[in-house]
N, C-alpha and C positions, 0 to 999 in steps of 0.2 A: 504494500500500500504506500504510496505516494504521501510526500504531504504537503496540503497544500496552505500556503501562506496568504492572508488577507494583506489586503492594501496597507493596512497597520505595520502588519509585523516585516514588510518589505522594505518598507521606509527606514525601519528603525534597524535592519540587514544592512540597509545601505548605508547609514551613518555610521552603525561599527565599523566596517569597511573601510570608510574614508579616516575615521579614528585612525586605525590601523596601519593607515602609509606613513604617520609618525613616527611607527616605532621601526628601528632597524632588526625586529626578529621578521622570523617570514611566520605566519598563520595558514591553515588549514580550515575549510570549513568543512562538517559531515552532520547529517542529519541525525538527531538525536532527542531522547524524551517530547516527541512528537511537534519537533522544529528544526532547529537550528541552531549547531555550537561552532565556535571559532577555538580551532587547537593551536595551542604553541609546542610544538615536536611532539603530537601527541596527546598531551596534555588540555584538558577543556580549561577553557579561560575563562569566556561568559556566552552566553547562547539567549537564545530566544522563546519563549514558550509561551504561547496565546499574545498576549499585549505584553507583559511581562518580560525582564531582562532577570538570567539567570548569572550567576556569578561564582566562583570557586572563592574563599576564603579560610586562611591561613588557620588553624583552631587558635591557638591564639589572639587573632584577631575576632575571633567570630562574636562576643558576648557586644565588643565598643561597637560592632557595624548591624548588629540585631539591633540595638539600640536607637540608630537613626529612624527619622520618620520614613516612612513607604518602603520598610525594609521589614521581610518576616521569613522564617524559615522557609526553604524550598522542602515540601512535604507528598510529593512528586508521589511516594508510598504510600501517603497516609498518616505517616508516621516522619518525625524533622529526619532530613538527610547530611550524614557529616560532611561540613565542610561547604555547604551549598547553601546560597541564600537566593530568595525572588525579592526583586527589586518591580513598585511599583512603578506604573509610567511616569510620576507626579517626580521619583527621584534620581530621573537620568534626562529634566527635559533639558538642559543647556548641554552643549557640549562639552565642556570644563567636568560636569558632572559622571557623562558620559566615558568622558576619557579617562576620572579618577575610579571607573568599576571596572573597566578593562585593565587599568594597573593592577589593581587588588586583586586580579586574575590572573594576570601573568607571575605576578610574584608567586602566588601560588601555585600554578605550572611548574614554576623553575624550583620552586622550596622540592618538589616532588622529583623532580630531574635529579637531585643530589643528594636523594636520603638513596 
């Protein structure tokens, strides 16, 4: 099964995207939890799920970035998933915001790269 992406969630493909040519790592993207993730070697960084931006974070960091507003666990099970947070649309509308979840992401790609 295909999946398919509303007008929404294309838009906001396409700004990660352009985020993306900032950084000098290369990213992949593969469809995944019934969207779309952006990998760093592998590694999922943040993706996309309904309206929603998903994001990897550090355990250590995870209690300070639960803590933000439009931010609650990614419960993709049912049940909170380690290390994953859903970030509401309300807190990636700038791109300054946008680009500081994609960081929190990659860092934790890379934490993951050298354990």
């Amino acid at each position: 099964m295909t999946t398919q992406f509303m007008a929404s969630d294309e838009r906001l493909a396409n700004r990660i995207r352009e985020q993306l040519t900032f950084f000098k790592e290369t990213f992949t993207e593969k469809k995944m939890f019934g969207g779309i993730c952006f990998l760093y070697e592998g590694k999922m960084t943040v993706g996309i799920a309904k309206n929603d931006l998903m994001a990897r974070v550090k355990l250590e960091k995870m209690e300070e970035n639960l803590a933000k507003d439009f931010v609650r666990s990614m419960d993709f099970t049912k049940k909170p998933m380690k290390e994953f947070i859903y970030v509401y649309s309300e807190g990636f509308e700038t791109e300054l915001a946008l680009l500081q979840w994609i960081e929190l992401g990659l860092e934790h790609a890379k934490h993951k790269l050298i354990q």
